[in-house]
N, C-alpha and C positions, 0 to 999 in steps of 0.2 A: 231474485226471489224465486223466479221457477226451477232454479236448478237445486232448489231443496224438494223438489216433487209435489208442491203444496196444489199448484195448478193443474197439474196431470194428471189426465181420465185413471181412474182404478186399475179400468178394466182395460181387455181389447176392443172395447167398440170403435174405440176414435181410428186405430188403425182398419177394423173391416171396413169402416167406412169409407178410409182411404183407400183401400183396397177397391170397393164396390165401383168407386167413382174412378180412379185410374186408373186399375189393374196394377197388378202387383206384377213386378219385372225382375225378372233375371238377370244376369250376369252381363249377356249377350242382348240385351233391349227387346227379349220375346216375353210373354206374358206367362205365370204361370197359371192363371185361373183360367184360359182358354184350354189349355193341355191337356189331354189325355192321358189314361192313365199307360197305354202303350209308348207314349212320347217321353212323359216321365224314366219309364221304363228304359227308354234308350238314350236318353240323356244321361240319367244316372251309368250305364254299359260304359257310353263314350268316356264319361268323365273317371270313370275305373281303370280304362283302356290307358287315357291320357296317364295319368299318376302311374300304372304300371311300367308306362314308354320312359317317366319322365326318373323311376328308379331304375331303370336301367340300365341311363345315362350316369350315373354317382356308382364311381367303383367302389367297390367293395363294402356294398350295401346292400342289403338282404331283410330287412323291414319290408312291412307291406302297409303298415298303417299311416292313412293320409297326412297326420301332424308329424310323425317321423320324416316322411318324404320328403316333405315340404320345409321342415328345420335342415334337413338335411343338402338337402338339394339347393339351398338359401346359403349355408357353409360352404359348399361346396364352390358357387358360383363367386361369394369372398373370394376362397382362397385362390379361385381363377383369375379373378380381377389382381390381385397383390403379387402373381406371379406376372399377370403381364406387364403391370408397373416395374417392376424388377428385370423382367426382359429389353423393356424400353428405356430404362437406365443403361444397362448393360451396352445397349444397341449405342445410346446419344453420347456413352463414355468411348465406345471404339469408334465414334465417327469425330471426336476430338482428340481422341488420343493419333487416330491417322492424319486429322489437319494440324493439329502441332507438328510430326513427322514432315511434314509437307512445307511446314514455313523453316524449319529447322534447317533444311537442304536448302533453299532458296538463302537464307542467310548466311549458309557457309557457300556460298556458290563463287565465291570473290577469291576464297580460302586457296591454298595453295594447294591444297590437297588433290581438287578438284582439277587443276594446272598442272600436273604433272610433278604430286608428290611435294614433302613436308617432314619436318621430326615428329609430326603428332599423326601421325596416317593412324588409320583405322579397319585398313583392310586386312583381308577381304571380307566385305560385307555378301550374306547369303539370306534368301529368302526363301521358303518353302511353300507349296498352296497344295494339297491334296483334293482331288474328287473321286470318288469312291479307287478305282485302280489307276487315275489319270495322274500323274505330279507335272508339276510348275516348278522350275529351279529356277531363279534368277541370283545370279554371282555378277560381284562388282570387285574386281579386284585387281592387281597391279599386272601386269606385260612382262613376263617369263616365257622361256624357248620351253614350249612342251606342255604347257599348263592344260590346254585340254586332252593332251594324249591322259595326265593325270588326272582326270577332273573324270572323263570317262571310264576309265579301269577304276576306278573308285566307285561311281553310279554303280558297273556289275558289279561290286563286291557286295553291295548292299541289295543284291535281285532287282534293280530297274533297268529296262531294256529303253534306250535312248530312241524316241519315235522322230525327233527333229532338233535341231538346235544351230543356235547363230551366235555370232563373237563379232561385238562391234568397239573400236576403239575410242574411247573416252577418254578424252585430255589429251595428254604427251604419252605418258607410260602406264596408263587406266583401260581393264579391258570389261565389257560387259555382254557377260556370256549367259543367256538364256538358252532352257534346256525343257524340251517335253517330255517323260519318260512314262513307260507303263512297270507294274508291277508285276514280275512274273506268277502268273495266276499256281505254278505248285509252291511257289511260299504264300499264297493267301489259306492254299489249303490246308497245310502246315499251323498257321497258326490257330 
């Protein structure tokens, strides 16, 4: 029955009264009927300050008025939240898609292939990992006279300068040759 308004003062007195008796509070649990009008003053500055700082965070937004900011800045922090969901899929699909990879090799480990070759080989398998000019080559692939004199003259064909690299025998006739190589910095400038 009161939420038809039947019981509720008219007027504002029931709330000055609330007021008179607990002070009326702000945001921050400070009172506003203690205030001055200089405190006011700079509260209202700060709270200008804030909402300025807080659009100039939301790219390419050029509004100044507080209900704009504040819808806007509310979208914004969405669409930031549903990118990171999107990131953390991303992330939780390449961290299964590498542990599948990972059981995949364990279960052909039996395989002949891994033994010293088979009619169903797959070689040679190559990996790449780039950081800015640094490359990571790792090659898995079959025992040939000469395979890295070729494996190298191929690296320079493509502008990598070979910084380290090692060849270790896997199986009977499986070699696995990791390679560090840098990128000659006038083909970065080039591109």
């Amino acid at each position: 029955m009161e939420e038809s308004g039947e019981n509720w003062p008219s007027d504002n007195s029931y709330l000055d009264e609330v007021n008179d008796e607990f002070g009326s509070e702000d945001e921050e649990g400070g009172s506003f009927s203690g205030m001055g009008e200089t405190d006011r003053k700079k509260r209202k500055r700060e709270l200008a300050e804030r909402f300025l700082a807080l659009s100039a965070t939301i790219p390419g937004f050029t509004k100044t008025d507080k209900t704009s900011i504040l819808a806007n800045a509310s979208s914004y922090v969405k669409q930031l939240q549903q990118r990171v969901r999107e990131l953390e899929q991303e992330v939780q699909s390449n961290v299964s898609s590498n542990e599948g990879a990972t059981s995949s090799c364990e279960v052909n480990s039996s395989n002949d292939y891994y033994s010293g070759g088979g009619p169903n080989e797959i070689l040679p398998e190559v990996k790449v990992r780039v950081l800015q000019k640094d490359v990571l080559i790792i090659i898995h692939c079959e025992k040939q006279k000469g395979i890295m004199l070729k494996i190298l003259s191929q690296l320079e064909n493509v502008n990598l300068s070979v910084v380290n690299s090692s060849v270790l025998r896997f199986g009977k006739i499986t070699l696995d040759i990791t390679i560090i190589a840098k990128v000659y910095i006038f083909f970065i400038d080039k591109c």
